[in-house]
SELUM-315560 format. One record per residue (C-alpha): residue in three letters; x, y, z negated. Coordinates in pm, whole numbers, plus 50000, padded with zeros to 5 digits. Layout:
<rs>
AlaXYZ
...
</rs>
This chain:
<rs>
Unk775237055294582
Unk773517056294951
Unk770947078794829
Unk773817106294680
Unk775627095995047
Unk778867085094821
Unk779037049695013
Unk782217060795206
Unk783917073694899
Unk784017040494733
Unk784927026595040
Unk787657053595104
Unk789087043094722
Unk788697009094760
Unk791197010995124
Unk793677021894940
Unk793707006494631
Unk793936977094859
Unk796516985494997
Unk798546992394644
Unk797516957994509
Unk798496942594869
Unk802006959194839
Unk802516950094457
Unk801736982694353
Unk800566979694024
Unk796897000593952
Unk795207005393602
Unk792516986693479
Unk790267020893512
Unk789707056893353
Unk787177078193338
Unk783257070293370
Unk784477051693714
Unk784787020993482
Unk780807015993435
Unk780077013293776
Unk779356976693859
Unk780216985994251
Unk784016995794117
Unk784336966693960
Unk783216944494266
Unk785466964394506
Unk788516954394263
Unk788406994494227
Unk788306992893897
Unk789276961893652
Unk786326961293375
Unk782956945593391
Unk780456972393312
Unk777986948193242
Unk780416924392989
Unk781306957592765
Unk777946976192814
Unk778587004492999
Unk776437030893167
Unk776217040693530
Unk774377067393495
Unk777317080093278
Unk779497076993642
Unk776617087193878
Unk773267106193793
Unk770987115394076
Unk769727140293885
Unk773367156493839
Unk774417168294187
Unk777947169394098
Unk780847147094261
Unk781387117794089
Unk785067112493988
Unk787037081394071
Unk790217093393914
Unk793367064693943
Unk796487054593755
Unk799167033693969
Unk802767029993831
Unk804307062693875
Unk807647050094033
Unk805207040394345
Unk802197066794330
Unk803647086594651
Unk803677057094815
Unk799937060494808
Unk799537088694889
Unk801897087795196
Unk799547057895312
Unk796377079995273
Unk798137107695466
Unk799027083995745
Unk795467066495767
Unk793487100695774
Unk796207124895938
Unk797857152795764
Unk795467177995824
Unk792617157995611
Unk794877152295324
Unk796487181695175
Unk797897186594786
Unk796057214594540
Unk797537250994434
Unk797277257594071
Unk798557293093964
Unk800497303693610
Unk799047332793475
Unk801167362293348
Unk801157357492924
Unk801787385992701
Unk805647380692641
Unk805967374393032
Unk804097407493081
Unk806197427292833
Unk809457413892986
Unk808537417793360
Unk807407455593322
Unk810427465193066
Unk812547450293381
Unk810747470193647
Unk811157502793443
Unk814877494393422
Unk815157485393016
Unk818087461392924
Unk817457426892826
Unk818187437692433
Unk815687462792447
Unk813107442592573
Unk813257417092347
Unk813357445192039
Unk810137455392196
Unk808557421392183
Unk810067415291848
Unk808707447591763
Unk804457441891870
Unk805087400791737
Unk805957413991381
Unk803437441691431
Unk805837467791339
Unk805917488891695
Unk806757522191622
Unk803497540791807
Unk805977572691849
Unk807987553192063
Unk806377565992380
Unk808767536092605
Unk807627505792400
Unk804087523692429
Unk803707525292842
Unk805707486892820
Unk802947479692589
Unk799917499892822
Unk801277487993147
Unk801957447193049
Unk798247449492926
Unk797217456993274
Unk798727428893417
Unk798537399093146
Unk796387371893292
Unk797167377193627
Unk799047348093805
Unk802267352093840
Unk803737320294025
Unk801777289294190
Unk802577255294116
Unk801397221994278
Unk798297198294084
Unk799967170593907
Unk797417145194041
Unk794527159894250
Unk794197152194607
Unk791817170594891
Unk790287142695182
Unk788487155195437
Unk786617148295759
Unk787087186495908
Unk790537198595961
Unk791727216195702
Unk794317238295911
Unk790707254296033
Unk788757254295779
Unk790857267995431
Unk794227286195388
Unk797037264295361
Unk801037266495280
Unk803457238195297
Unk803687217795010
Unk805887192494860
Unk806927165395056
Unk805917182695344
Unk802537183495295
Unk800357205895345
Unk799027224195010
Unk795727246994958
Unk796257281294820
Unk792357271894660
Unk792427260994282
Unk790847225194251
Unk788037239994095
Unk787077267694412
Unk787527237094622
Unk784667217894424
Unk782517244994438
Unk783137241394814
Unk781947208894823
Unk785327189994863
Unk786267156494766
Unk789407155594517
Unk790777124194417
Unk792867120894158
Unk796197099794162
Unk797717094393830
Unk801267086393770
Unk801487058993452
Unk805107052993277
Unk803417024393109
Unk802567001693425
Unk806267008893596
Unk807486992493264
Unk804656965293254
Unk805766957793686
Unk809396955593529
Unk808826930993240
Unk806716913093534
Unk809876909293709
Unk812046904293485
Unk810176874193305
Unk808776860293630
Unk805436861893502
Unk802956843793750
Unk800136855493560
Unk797416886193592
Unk797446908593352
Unk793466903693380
Unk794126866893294
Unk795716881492935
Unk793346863392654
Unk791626891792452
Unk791536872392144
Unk795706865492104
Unk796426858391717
Unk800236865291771
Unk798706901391938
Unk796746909491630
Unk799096900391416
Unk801896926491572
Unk799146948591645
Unk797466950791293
Unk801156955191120
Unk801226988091283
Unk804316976591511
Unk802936994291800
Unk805667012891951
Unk806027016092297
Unk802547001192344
Unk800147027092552
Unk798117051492357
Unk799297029492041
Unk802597042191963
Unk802067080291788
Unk803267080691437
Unk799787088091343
Unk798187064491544
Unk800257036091360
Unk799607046691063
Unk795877046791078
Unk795857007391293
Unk797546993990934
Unk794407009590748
Unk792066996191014
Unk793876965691101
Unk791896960491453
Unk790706924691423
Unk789236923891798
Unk789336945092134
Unk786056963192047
Unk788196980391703
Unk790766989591971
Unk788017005892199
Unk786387020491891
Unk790397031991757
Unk790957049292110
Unk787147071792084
Unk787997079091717
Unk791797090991718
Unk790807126191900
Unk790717157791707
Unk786887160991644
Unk786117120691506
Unk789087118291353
Unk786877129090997
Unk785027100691029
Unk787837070991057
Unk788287063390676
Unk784597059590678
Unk784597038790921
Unk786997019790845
Unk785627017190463
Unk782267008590634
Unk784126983990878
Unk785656964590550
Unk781826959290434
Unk780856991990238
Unk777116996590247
Unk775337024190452
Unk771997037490545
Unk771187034890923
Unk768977065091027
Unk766357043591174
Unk765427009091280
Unk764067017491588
Unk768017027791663
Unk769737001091453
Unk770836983091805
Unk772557010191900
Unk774437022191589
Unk775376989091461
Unk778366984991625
Unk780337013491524
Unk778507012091157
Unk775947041091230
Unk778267065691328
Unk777987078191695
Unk781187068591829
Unk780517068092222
Unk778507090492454
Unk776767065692536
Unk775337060092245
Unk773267092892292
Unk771707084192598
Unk770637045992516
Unk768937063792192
Unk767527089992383
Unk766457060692641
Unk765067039992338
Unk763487060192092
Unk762097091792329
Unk761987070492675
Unk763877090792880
Unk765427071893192
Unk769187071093153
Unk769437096293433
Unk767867119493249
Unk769527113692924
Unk772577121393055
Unk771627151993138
Unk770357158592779
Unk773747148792644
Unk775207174792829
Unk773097199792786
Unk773367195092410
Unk777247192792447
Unk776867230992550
Unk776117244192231
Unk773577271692337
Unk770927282592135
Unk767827287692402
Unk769277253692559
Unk769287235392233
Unk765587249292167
Unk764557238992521
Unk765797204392472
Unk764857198192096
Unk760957204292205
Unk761777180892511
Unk762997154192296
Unk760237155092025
Unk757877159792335
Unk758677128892522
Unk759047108392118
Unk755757114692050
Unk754667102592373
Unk756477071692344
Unk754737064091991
Unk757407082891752
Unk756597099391450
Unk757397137991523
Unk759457144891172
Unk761347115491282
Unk762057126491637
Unk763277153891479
Unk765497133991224
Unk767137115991498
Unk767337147491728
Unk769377163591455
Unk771887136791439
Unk772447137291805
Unk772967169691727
Unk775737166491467
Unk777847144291658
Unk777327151491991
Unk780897170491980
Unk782437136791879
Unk781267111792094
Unk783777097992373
Unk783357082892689
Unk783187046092633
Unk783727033392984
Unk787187054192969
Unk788057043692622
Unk787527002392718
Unk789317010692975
Unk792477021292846
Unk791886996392546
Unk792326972892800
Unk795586985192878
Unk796676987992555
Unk796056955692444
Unk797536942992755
Unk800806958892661
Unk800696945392318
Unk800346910292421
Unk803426914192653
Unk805486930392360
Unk803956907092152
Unk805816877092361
Unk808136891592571
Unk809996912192271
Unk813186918792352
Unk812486918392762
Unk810196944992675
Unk812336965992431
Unk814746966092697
Unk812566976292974
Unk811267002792754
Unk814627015192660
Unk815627013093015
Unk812537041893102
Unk814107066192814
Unk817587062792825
Unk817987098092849
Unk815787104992570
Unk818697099392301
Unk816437104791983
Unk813587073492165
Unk816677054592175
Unk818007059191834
Unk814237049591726
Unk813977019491931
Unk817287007691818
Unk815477009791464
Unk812976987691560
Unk814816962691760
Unk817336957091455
Unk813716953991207
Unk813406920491448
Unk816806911591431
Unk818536918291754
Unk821346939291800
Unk821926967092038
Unk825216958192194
Unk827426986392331
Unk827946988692705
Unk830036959092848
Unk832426969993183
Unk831926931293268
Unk828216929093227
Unk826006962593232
Unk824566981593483
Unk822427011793469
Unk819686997293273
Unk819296981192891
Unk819946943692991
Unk818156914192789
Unk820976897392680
Unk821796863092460
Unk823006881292196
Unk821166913492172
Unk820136939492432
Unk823026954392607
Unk823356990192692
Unk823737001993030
Unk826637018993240
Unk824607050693287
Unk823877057192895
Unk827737066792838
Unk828207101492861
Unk830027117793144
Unk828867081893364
Unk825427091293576
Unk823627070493738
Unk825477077694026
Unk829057071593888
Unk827587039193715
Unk826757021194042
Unk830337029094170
Unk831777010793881
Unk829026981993967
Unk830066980194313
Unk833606983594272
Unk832886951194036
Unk830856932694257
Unk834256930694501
Unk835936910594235
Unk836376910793850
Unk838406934793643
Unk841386911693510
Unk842656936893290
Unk842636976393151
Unk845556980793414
Unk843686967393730
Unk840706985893640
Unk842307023493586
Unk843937017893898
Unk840707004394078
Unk838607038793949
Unk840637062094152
Unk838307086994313
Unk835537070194155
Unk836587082193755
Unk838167113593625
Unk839887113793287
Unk837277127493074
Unk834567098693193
Unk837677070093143
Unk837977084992775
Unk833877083192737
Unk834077044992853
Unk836447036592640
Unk835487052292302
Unk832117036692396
Unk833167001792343
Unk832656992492726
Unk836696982392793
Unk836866962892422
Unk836706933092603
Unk840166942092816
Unk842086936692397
Unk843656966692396
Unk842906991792079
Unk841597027192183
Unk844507047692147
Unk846707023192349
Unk844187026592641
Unk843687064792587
Unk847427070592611
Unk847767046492935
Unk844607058193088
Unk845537082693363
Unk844197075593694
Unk846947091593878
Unk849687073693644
Unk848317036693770
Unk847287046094105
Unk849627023694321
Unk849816987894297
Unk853556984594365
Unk853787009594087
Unk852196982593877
Unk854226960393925
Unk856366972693655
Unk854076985593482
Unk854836987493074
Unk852166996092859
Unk852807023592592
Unk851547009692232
Unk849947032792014
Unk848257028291617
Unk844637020891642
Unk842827058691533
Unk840967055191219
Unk837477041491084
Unk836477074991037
Unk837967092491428
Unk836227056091551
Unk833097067891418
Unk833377102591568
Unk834267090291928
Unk831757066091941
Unk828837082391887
Unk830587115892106
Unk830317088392379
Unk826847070792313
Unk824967100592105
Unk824997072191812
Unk827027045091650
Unk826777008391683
Unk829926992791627
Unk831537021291345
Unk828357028191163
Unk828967055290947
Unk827177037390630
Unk830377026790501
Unk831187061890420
Unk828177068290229
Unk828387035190038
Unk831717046589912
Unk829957083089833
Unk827217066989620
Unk829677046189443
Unk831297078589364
Unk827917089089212
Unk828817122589464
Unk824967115089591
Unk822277082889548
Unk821027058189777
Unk817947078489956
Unk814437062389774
Unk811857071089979
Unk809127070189712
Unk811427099989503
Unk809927134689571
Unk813447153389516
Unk816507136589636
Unk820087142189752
Unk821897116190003
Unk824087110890275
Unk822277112490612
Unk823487113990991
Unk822347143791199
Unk820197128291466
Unk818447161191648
Unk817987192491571
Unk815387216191762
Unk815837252491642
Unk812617277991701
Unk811507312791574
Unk808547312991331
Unk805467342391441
Unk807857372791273
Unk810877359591531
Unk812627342191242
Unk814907313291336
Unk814287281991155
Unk814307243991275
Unk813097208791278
Unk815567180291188
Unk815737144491284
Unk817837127191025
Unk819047090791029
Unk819827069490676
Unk820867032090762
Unk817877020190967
Unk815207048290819
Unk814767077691060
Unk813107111690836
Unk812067141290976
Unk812897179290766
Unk812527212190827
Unk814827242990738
Unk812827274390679
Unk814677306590742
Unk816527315590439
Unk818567283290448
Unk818677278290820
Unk820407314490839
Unk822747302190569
Unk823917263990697
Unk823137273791050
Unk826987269591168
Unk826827232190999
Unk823957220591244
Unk826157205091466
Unk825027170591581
Unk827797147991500
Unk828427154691188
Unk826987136290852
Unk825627158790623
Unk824717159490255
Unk820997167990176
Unk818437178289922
Unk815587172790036
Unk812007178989902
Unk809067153189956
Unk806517167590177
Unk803307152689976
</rs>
């Protein structure tokens, strides 16, 4: 580190990572090769001990790679400006400055800006495009033809800039003197450099990561009034495990993907290292070689390549999992110093021929000298070799792991405190909410519909379920939400009257409606229709008026107008579930019960999403999201019938399906 003269970047990193953790800002465990450096650790940079979970340096830091080593950082992203505004104020805002990236012109972009600058309509140019995407361009058509010349001439080029999600510029000099500069957000300053110019220049970018996933760990934190670290979380949990190896791993981080779940309840993780080992396999590449793993994992027999090697492959059951893996064999069996190894991994990683030559003669080369058989070196070389594309970064993958597990063993014991949080960080994602209700109801708690007396903007823990928030009701923002919560906090609604004439100026009619069909005045024991007909602000807005007030009595609406309003108001139903209707269908025999193991079938299902696109010839078709009791499946309408039922997509209403297994 003093030899590479990178002493004041850990202690740069360190500052103000202090400062987070001083200030209860809550930093990751660690990402990236940063994680195998023992210094990190010390420092409290990074929260893994290199030397506990065998990781590499060298993997971090190589002397014989003059390239910057990358401490990258997640903190929780609700605070991660804060941060940064600290940084700016230590070093100045002339040292600290946010990176330029630029979006390049794509064909379609291309086709559409030069059809506009030679005056074609709208219609036209999307014929055009049509046209060249269905390869069917009429070549006579000398207008389509110059679009066609001219957008070539100008695809690739960048077209807008746009600010780095993460990366941050430090530096000693003055950056107003020494790069070009343009105000940025926040009122930063912003280089019109891409990161990777200003790397070439020698510049220090430092990554700051914004993670979801510790904002809703800090929450449950606070909610719970947990007094202990999350590095204090016991590794080897049963309860964990348990949850963990059932698949139930929703909302957890880097755990929750369909596919993901599906291949923890084949693996069934029995300790943190299968975790590690889950997170380097689940990646495009490795991916092939999980079932053997997992089939080698469960005790089938295999043939190591070598015993020289056995060390190293026995872990992950003599498949290269990890980088790392590469250099301690190249370390062990050909005696290269780890430096140097990890040069030979990437070299390798590059795929060239004259490269690959180069190093292949270098690695029998240095074998030999270090007592190997040659045909052997080249054995081993060769299986580098093969999965050299595969292996992952094992400091990063622990790392994360870490963090994973971590939120298991909170979900784990904090359930329905951490459904709630969760819920609270998607509430305007209506289809995460209809899937966490799913699983919430799978452990027996109830979703309860907003309460005028009791929510606020976010999913409450609550004695008898989890209560839905103010701010999930359509037509009532966040905004509008804490009116109603501080127009509460002066003193308690007695009744539907006091409360229509206490939202005057704060409610309109349409947003009183939404409230009520949402359940969220039930408590007031009035039916819906009685408070829809009394509900006009303007009608209740004296209080000598109210006096003498008489309510008008109306017929409750019906189960099935109930239904509709509801789930107009929430996006779903809670209280009128819409089952009732399709019991009465299937006793009709007009459809069956859906059976999930039947590869044609016809049911009753509720429309949950539907996100319509255009396959490569421009034909519309969609993706559905449909919801039967507690199941949620997931269709697709190819063109011929989406073209047909198109006008039926509408989200509210329960439609009749046939429906063919896929598989």
């Amino acid at each position: 580190i003093h030899e590479m003269g990178y002493a004041d970047y850990f202690l740069i990193v360190y500052d103000f990572v202090l400062f987070a953790k001083t200030n209860g800002i809550l930093v990751g465990p660690g990402r990236g090769s940063a994680a195998g450096s023992l210094v990190a650790y010390v420092l409290g940079i990074t929260d893994v001990d290199p030397i506990e979970y065998d990781l590499l340096f060298e993997r971090f830091l190589n002397i014989e790679r003059r390239t910057m080593p990358d401490i990258d950082l997640d903190f929780a992203d609700r605070d991660r400006d804060k941060v940064i505004e600290y940084v700016v104020k230590k070093y100045g805002k002339e040292h600290v400055i946010t990176i330029t990236t630029f979006q390049t012109l794509q064909e379609r972009s291309s086709l559409r800006d030069i059809s506009r600058v030679l005056g074609l309509s709208n219609q036209r140019a999307t014929a055009i495009i049509k046209a060249i995407e269905k390869n069917i361009l009429d070549e006579t058509d000398y207008e389509a033809s110059k679009v066609v010349e001219l957008a070539k001439t100008i695809e690739g080029l960048p077209r807008q800039t746009g600010t780095h999600a993460a990366g941050i510029i430090l530096a000693e000099e003055n950056l107003l003197e020494t790069i070009p500069l343009q105000l940025g957000p926040h009122q930063m300053y912003q280089s019109q450099f891409e990161a990777s110019d200003l790397e070439a220049l020698g510049f220090l970018k430092i990554d700051f990561l914004g993670l979801r996933n510790l904002t809703i760990i800090d929450d449950l934190y606070k909610i719970e009034d947990l007094k202990f670290r999350l590095s204090e979380i016991p590794l080897n949990d049963k309860k964990t495990f348990e949850m963990i190896q059932k698949g139930d791993t929703t909302g957890i981080f880097q755990l929750e993907s369909i596919g993901m779940r599906q291949v923890i309840s084949k693996m069934k993780p029995r300790n943190f290292e299968d975790i590690v080992a889950l997170l380097a396999l689940y990646r495009p590449g490795p991916m092939q070689f999980i079932d053997t793993y997992i089939k080698r994992m469960n005790g089938e027999s295999y043939s190591l390549v070598d015993p020289s090697i056995d060390d190293i492959l026995k872990p992950t059951f003599g498949i290269i999992v990890y980088q790392e893996q590469i250099m301690k064999i190249a370390q062990t069996f050909a005696g290269y110093t780890l430096a140097d190894a990890d040069l030979l991994r990437r070299a390798i990683a590059k795929k060239d021929k004259e490269t690959l030559e180069k190093e292949e003669n270098r690695f029998i080369e240095k074998a030999i000298k270090n007592g190997k058989d040659e045909k052997l070196a080249k054995k081993i070389f060769s299986y580098i070799f093969e999965f050299s594309d595969y292996g992952f970064n094992r400091s990063h993958s622990v790392a994360y792991a870490l963090l994973a597990y971590q939120m298991a063993y909170l979900k784990a014991h904090y359930f329905k405190s951490f459904m709630s949080v969760l819920m609270t960080h998607v509430q305007s994602n209506q289809e995460q909410i209809i899937f966490y209700k799913q699983e919430i109801e799978e452990h027996q708690i109830e979703l309860l519909p907003p309460s005028i007396h009791e929510s606020t903007t976010e999913f409450l823990s609550h004695k008898n379920g989890i209560l839905m928030p103010l701010s999930s009701i359509k037509g009532i923002g966040y905004q509008t939400a804490l009116s109603i919560i501080n127009e509460r906090n002066k003193a308690r609604f007695i009744n539907f009257e006091n409360f229509i004439s206490r939202m005057k100026g704060i409610l309109n009619q349409k947003q009183i409606i939404y409230l009520i069909h949402s359940g969220a005045l039930d408590s007031f024991g009035v039916n819906h229709h009685t408070m829809i007909e009394n509900s006009h602000v303007d009608q209740l807005g004296f209080k000598d008026f109210l006096d003498d007030f008489v309510m008008i009595k109306k017929e409750e609406y019906s189960f099935d107008e109930l239904t509709l309003f509801e789930k107009e108001s929430l996006g779903f139903n809670i209280l009128y579930q819409p089952e009732n209707y399709i019991k009465r269908l299937e006793k009709l025999n007009q459809v069956k019960p859906f059976d999930p193991n039947t590869y044609k079938c016809r049911f009753i299902g509720e429309i949950i999403r539907v996100k319509e696109i255009r396959t490569k010839n421009g034909e519309p078709m969609a993706f559905l999201t449909i919801g039967y009791s507690n199941i949620m499946l997931d269709g697709v309408i190819f063109p011929n019938i989406f073209n047909t039922y198109r006008h039926l997509l509408d989200e509210k209403y329960i439609i009749i399906n046939a429906m063919k297994k896929d598989g």
